[in-house]
C-alpha positions as CSV (number, residue, x, y, z in Angstrom):
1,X,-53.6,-52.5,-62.9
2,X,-55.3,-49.8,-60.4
3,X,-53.7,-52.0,-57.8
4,X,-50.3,-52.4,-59.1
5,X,-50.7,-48.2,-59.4
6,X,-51.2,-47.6,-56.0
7,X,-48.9,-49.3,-54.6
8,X,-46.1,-47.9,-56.9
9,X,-47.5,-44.3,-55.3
10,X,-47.3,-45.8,-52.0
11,X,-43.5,-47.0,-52.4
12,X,-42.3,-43.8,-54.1
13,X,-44.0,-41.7,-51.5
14,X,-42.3,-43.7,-48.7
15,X,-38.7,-43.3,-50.7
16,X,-39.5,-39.4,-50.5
17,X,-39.7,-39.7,-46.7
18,X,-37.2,-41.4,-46.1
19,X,-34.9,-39.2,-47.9
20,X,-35.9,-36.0,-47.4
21,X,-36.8,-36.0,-43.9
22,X,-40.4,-34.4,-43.8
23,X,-43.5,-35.3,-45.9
24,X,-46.0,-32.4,-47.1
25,X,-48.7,-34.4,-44.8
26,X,-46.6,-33.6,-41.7
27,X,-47.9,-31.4,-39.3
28,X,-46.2,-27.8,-39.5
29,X,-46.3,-27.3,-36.0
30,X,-42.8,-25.9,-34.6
31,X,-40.4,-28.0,-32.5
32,X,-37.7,-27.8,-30.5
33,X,-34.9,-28.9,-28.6
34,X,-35.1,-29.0,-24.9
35,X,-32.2,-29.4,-23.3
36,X,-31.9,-31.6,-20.5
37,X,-31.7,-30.5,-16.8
38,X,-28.0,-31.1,-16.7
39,X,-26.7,-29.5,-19.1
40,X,-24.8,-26.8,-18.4
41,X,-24.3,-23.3,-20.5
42,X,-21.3,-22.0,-20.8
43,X,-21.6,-18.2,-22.0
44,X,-18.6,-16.1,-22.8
45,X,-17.3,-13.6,-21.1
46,X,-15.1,-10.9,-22.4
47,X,-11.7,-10.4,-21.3
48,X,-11.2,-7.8,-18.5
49,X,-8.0,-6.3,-18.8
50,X,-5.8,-5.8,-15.5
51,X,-4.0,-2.1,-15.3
52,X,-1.1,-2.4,-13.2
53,X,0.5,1.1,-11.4
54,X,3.8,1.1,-10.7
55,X,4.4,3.2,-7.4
56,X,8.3,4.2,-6.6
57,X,9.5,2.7,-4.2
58,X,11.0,5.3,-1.8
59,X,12.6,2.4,0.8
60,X,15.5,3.4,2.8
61,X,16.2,7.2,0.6
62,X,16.0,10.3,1.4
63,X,12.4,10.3,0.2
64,X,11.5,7.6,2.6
65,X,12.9,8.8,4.9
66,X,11.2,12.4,5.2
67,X,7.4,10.6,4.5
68,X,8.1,8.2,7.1
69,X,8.4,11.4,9.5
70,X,6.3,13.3,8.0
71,X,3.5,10.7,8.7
72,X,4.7,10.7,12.1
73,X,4.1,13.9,12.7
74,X,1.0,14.6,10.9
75,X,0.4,11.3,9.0
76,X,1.4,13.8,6.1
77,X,-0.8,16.4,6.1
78,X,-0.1,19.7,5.1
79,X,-2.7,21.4,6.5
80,X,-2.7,20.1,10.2
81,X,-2.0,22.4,13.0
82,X,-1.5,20.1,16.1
83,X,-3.0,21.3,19.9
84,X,0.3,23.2,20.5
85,X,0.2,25.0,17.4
86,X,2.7,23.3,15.6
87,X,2.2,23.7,11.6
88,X,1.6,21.6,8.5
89,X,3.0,18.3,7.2
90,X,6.3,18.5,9.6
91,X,4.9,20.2,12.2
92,X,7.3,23.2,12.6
93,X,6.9,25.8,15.2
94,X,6.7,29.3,14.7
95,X,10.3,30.1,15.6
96,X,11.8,27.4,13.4
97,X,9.4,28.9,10.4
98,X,11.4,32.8,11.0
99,X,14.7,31.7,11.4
100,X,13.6,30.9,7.2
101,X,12.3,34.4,7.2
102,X,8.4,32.5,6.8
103,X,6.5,34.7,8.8
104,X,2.3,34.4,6.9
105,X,1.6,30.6,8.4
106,X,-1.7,30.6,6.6
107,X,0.2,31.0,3.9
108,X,2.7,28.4,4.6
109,X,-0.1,25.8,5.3
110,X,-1.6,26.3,1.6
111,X,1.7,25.7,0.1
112,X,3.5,22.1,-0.3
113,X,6.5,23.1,-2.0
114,X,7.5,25.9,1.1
115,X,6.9,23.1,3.4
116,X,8.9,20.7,1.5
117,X,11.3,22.8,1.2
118,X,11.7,24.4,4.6
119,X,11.9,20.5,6.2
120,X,15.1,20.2,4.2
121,X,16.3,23.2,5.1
122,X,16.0,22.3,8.4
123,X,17.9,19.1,8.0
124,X,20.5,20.4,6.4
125,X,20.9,23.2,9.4
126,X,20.9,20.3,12.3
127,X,23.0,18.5,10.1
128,X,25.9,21.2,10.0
129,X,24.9,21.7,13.7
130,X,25.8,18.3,14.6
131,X,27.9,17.3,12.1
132,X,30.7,16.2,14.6
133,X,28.8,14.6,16.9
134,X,27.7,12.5,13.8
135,X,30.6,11.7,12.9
136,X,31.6,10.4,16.4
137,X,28.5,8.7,17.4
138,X,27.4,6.8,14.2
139,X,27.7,3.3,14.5
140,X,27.7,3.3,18.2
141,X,25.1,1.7,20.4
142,X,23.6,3.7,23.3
143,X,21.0,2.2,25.8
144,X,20.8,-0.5,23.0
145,X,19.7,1.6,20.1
146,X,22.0,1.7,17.0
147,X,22.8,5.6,16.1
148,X,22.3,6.0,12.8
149,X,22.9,9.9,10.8
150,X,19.2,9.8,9.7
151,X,18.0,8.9,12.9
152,X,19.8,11.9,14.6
153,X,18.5,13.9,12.0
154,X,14.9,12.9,13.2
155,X,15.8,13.0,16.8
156,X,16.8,17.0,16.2
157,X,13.5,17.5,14.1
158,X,11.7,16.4,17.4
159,X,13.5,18.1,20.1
160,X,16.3,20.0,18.5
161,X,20.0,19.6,18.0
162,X,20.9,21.0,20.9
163,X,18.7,18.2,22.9
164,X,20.6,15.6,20.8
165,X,23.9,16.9,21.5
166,X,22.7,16.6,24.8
167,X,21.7,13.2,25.1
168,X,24.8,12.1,22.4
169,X,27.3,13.6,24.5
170,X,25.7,12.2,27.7
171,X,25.5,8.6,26.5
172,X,22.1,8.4,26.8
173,X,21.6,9.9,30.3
174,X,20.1,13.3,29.1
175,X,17.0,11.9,27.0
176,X,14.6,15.2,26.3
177,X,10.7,13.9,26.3
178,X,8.3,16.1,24.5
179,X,4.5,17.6,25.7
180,X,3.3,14.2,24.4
181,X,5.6,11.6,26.1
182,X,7.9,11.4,23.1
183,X,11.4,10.9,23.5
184,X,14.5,11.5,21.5
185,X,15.4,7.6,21.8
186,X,12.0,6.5,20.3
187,X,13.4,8.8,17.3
188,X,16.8,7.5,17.0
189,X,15.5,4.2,16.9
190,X,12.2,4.4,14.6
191,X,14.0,6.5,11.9
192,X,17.3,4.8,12.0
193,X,19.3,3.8,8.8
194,X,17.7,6.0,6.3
195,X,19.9,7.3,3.7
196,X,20.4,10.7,4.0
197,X,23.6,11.7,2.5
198,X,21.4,13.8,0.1
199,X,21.4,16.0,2.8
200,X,24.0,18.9,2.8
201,X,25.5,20.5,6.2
202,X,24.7,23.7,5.4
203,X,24.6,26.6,8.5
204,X,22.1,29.1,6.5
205,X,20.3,26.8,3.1
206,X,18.4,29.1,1.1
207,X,15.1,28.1,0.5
């Protein structure tokens, strides 16, 4: 009978093994789960969210146009003052400042808007200076270059309408150079077929 006993404890005991997983003679040391060497982790990563600026794009306008001289001149810097004393972001002179009746250039060189605004003025005064000889000579080809409105108006902002007349009039003979090798053709032909229409012929703009 003690027999029969123990071996009913054994059986039941082994059933409550099986089934459950764990026995209350198993050692209660922790384990764990190693993972292999080639496993690999993968951890997540938040999302990083892409800003996007959208920049006008000033092309062939007006607006294009003037930066594209502007960094010419003084790789658009307001403040420069070149070795011949030449002033601010379109390098004026001090003659071409008073015929705008600006006379303080430290002034003028502190102030974006006056320069802005004096560079179009200026356009507009070559433009009505020239005006005919635009209307005669765009479209044309001298010495291979393609004469374009905008890139006489650059060619007088470098050496002057009366220099482009000059070298209009002359078919290309009379090509003014200024103090840094810089000729009027260079102009013609790096500023050519901007859109400058927004600039008004005008003999005395207010500015």
């Amino acid at each position: 009978m003690k027999k029969k006993l123990v071996k009913l404890i054994a059986i039941v005991t082994f059933i409550y093994v099986v089934t459950t997983g764990f026995s209350r003679w198993e050692s209660t040391t922790a384990k764990y789960n190693i993972p292999k060497g080639n496993v690999i982790v993968t951890v997540h990563q938040e999302a990083v969210t892409q800003e996007y600026y959208n920049f006008p794009f000033v092309g062939k306008s007006y607006i294009g146009f003037k930066e594209a001289l502007a960094f010419k001149e003084s790789q658009g810097i307001y403040s420069r003052i070149n070795t011949l004393g030449y002033l601010g972001k379109y390098q004026f002179g001090k003659s071409t400042l008073k015929r705008f009746s600006i006379y303080n250039t430290s002034e003028f060189l502190k102030d974006p808007a006056l320069q802005e605004d004096a560079f179009l003025a200026l356009c507009s005064v070559n433009k009505w200076i020239l005006i005919r000889d635009i209307k005669r000579s765009v479209g044309r080809r001298i010495n291979g270059i393609r004469i374009t409105e905008s890139g006489i108006l650059a060619a007088a902002h470098l050496a002057g309408a009366g220099s482009v007349k000059k070298y209009l009039r002359s078919n290309g003979v009379d090509n003014f150079t200024d103090a840094y090798g810089t000729n009027i053709e260079h102009y013609l032909k790096k500023f050519a077929g901007y859109d400058t229409s927004f600039v008004e012929a005008n003999k005395k703009p207010l500015i």
